[in-house]
C-alpha positions as CSV (number, residue, x, y, z in Angstrom):
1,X,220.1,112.4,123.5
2,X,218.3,115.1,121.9
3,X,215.0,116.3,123.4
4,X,212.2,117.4,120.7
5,X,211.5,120.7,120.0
6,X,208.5,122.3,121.4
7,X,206.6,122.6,117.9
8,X,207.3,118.8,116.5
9,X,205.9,117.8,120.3
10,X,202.4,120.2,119.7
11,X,202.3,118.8,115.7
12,X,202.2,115.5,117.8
13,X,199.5,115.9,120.4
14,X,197.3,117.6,117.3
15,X,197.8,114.6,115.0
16,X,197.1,112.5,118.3
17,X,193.6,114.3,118.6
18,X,192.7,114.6,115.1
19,X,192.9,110.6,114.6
20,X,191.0,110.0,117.8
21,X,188.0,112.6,116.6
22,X,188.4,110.7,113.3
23,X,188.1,107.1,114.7
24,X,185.2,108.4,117.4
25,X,183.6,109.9,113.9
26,X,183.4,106.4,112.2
27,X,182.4,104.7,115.2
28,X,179.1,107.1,116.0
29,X,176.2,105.8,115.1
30,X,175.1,107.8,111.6
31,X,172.5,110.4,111.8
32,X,168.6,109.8,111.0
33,X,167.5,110.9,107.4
34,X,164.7,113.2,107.8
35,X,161.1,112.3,107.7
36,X,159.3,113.5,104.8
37,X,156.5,115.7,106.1
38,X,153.2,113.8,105.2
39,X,149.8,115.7,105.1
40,X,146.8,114.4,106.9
41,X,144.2,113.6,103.9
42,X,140.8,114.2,106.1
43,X,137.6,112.4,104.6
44,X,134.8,114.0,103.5
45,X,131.9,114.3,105.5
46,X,129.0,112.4,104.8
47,X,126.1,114.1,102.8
48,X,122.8,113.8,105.0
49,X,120.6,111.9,102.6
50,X,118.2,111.1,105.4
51,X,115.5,113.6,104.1
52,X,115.8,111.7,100.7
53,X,115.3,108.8,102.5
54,X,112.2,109.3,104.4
55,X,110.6,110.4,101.4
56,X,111.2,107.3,99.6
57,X,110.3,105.1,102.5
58,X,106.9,107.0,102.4
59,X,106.4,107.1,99.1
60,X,104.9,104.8,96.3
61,X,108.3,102.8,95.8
62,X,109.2,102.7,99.7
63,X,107.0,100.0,100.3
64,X,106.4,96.8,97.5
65,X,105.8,93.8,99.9
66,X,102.4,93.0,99.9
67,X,100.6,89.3,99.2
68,X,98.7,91.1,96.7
69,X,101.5,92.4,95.0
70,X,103.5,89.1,93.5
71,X,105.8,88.3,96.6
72,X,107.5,85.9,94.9
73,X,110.8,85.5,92.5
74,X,109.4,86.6,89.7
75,X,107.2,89.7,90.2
76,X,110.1,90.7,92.1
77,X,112.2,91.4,89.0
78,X,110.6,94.5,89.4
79,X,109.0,94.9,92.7
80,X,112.1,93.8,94.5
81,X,115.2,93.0,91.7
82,X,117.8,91.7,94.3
83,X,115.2,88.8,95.0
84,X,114.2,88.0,91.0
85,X,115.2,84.7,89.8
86,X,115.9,84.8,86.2
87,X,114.8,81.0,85.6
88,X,111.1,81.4,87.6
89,X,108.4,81.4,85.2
90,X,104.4,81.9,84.9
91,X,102.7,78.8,85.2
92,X,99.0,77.4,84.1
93,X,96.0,78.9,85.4
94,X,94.7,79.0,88.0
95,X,98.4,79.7,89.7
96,X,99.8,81.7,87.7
97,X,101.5,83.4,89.9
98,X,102.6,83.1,93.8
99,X,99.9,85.6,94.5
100,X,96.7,86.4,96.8
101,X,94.0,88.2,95.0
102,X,91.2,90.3,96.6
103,X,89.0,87.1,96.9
104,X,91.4,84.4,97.5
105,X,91.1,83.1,101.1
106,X,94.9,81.9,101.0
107,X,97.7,82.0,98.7
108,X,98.2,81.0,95.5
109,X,101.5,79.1,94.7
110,X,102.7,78.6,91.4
111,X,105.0,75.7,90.9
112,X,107.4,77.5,88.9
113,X,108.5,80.4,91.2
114,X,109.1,80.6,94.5
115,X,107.3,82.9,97.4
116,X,109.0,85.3,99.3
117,X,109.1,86.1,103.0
118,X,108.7,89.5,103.5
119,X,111.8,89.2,106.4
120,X,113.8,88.2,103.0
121,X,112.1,90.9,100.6
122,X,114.9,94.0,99.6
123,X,112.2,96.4,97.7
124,X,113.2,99.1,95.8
125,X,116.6,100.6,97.4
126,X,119.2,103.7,96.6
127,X,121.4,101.2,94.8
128,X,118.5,99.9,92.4
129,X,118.6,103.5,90.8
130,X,121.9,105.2,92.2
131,X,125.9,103.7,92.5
132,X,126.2,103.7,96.8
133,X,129.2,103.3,98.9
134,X,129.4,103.2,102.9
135,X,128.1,106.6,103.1
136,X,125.3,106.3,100.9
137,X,124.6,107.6,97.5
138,X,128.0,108.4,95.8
139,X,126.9,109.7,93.1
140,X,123.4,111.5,92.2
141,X,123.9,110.3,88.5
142,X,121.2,107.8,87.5
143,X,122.8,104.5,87.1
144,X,120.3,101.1,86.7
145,X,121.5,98.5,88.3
146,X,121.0,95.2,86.0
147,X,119.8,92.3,88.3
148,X,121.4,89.7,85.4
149,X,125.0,91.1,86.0
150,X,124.9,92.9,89.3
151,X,126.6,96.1,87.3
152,X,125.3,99.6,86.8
153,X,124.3,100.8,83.5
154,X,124.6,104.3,83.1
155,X,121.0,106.2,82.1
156,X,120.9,109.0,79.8
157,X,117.5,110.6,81.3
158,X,115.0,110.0,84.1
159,X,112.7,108.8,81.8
160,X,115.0,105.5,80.6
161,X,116.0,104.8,84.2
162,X,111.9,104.6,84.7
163,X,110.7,102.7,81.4
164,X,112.8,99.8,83.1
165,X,109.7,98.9,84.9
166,X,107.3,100.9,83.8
167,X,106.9,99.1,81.0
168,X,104.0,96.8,79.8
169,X,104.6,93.0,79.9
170,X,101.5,92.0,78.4
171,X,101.8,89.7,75.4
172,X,105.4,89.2,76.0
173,X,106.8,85.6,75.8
174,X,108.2,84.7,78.7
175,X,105.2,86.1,80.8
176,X,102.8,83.5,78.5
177,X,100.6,86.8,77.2
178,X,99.6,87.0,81.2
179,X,101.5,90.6,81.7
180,X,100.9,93.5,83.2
181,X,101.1,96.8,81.8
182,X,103.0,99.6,83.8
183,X,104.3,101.6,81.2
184,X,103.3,105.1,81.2
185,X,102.7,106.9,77.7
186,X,103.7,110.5,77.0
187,X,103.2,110.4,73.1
188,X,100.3,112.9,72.1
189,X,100.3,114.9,75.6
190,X,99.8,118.5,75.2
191,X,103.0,119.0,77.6
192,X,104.8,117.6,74.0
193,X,103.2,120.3,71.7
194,X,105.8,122.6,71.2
195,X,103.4,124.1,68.4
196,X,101.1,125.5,70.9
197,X,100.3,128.7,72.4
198,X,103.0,131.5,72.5
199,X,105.1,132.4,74.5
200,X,106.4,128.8,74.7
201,X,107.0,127.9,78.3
202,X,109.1,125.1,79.6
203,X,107.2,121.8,79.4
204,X,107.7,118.5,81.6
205,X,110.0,116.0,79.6
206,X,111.2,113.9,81.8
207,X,108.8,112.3,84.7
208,X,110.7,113.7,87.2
209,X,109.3,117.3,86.0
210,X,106.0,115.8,87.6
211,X,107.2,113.5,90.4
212,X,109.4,113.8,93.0
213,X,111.9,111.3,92.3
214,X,112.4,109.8,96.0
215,X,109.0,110.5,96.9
216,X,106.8,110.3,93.7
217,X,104.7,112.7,94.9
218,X,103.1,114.8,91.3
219,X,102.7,118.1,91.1
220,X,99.0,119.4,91.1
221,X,97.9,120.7,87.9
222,X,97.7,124.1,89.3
223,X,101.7,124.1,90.4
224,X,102.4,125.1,87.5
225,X,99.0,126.2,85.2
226,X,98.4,128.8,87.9
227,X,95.8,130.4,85.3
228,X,93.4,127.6,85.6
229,X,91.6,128.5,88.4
230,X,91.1,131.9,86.6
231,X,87.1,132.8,85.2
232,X,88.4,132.9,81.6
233,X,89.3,129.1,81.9
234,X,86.6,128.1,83.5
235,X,83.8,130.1,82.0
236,X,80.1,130.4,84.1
237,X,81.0,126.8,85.7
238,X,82.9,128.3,88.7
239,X,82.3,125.5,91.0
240,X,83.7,123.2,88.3
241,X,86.8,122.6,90.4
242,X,85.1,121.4,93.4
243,X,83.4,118.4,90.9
244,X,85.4,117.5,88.2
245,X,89.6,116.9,88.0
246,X,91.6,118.7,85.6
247,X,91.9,115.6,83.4
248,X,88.3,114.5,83.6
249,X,88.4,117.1,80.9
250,X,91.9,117.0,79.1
251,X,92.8,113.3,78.9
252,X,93.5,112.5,75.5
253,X,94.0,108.4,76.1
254,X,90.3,107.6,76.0
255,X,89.6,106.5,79.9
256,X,86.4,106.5,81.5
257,X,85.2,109.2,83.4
258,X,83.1,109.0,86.4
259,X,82.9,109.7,90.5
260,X,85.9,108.4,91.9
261,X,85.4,104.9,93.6
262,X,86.8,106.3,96.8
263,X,83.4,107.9,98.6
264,X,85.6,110.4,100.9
265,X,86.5,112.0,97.9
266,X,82.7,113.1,97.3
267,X,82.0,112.0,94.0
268,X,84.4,114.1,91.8
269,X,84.7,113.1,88.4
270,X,88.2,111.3,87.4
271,X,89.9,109.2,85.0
272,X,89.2,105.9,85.5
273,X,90.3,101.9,84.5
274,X,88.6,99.0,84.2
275,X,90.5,96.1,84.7
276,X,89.6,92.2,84.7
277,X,89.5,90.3,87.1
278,X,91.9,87.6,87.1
279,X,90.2,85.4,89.7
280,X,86.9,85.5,87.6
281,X,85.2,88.0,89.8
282,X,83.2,90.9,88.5
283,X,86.0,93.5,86.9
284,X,87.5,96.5,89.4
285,X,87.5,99.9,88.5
286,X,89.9,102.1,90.1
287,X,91.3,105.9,89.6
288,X,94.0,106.3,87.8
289,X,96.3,109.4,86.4
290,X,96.0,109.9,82.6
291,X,99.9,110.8,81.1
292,X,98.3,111.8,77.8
293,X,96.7,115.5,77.7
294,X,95.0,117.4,75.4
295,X,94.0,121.3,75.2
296,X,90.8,120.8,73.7
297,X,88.0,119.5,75.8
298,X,85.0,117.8,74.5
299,X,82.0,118.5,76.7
300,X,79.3,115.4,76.0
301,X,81.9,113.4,77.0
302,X,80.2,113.3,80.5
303,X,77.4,114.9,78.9
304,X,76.0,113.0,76.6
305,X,71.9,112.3,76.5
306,X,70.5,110.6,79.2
307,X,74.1,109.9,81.1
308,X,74.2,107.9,84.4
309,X,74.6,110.7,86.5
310,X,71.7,113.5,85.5
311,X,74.5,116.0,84.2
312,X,72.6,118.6,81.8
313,X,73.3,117.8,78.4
314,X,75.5,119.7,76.5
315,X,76.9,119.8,72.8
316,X,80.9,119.0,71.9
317,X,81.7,122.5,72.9
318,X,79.7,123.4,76.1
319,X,76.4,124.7,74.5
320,X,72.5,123.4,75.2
321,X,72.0,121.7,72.2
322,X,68.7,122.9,70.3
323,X,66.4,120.9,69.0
């Protein structure tokens, strides 16, 4: 028998290996795909809105609970929207409303609306005039949110956002001619007049020009009329700023005039209104900010012959009338 060469044994042993590195190949578990890298997405940080906050829980809107102040259903459409109920309704004197006047000893429940517990009462929030998420605000847009739909409308200016309860609701239908009248009127103000003195200046528009918008804290005259404290505006009466408001003199909307009801304040002369009394007590009279201004000022409107309050008698346009 013939022994196999040397080379056909090695072609042998290096098949031999080649098939077992082969079969060890397909039996080995296969390789792990590669894991996409992924980037950690980090949220942003909150915005601190706590400042804006405090100012509008210390402000005129912060706080609209009050048994003087319509804690009931329907006030609340605008004293408190999350609690309005579309279907409450006024009702026949003497309950009119859920509502304790001045000279009530108790309450006053009206049959067709229901009274709200001030543990149940939501006021006037961030999401009544801003879209909010967990953080807060999300967006400093101006965005009304309807009570009806629970959806946001978007607002165009400050001042639509704030005719949608500063509006007057007297006469209306549904309020049986009973309303109330919030609205503030801008129409014929001096700030308007863009046909007045040059060089023309910029003039508030919106109401947020005058009031803080979380706070509702107004500007004082002066902030930004920093000549009127000047001798040329207020001729030889230089202690007229100590007596008499800024629009004592320039309201153009026809309010009273006279000390203002609050005796800290040491008599100085403001607008004032007159209101009814509901309850058929003697009417109130309270101070009030007049919206409408004017730049002409008409002196015998406080002193006229034989006023109230022994002011000298001037004419229309500050002189001692002659006889």
């Amino acid at each position: 028998m013939k022994m196999p060469s040397k080379a056909f044994v090695w072609l042998c042993v290096v098949g031999a290996m080649s098939l077992g590195i082969s079969l060890l190949g397909a039996c080995a578990p296969a390789a792990p795909e590669a894991t996409p890298t992924v980037e950690a997405t980090i949220p942003p940080t909150p915005v601190d809105q706590s400042e804006y906050e405090q100012a509008w829980q210390e402000g005129v809107h912060g706080s609209t609970y009050g048994l003087g102040k319509g804690p009931n259903d329907f006030c609340s459409r605008c004293h408190s929207p999350l609690n309005w109920n579309p279907e409450a309704s006024v009702s026949p004197a003497p309950n009119c409303v859920t509502c304790k006047f001045a000279t009530d000893a108790e309450l006053r429940n009206a049959p067709t609306m229901s009274f709200v517990e001030e543990a149940d009462w939501k006021g006037i929030t961030c999401q009544n005039c801003h879209q909010v998420d967990e953080n807060g605000v999300a967006s400093e847009e101006y965005a009304w949110l309807n009570p009806l739909t629970s959806t946001y409308e978007s607002m165009n200016t400050p001042n639509e956002l704030c005719g949608k309860c500063h509006a007057t609701t007297a006469g209306v239908k549904f309020t049986g001619g009973r309303g109330v009248t919030h609205e503030i009127v801008l129409s014929g103000s001096a700030h308007l007049n863009y046909a007045g003195a040059y060089p023309q200046t910029a003039r508030p528009t919106y109401c947020t020009d005058c009031h803080d918008p979380h706070s509702g804290t107004p500007k004082a005259c002066i902030d930004c009329h920093t000549d009127a404290t000047t001798a040329k505006h207020i001729g030889l009466n230089a202690g007229m700023l100590e007596r008499v408001s800024c629009m004592a003199c320039h309201d153009a909307s026809g309010l009273d005039v006279g000390p203002h009801p609050d005796a800290t304040m040491g008599g100085m002369f403001v607008t004032l209104v007159s209101t009814p009394s509901r309850s058929g007590g003697p009417p109130t009279t309270a101070y009030t900010v007049s919206h409408s201004i004017q730049w002409d000022v008409a002196c015998d409107r406080c002193h006229f012959e034989d006023n109230s309050w022994e002011l000298n008698v001037y004419t229309e346009d500050g002189q001692v009338p002659t006889e």
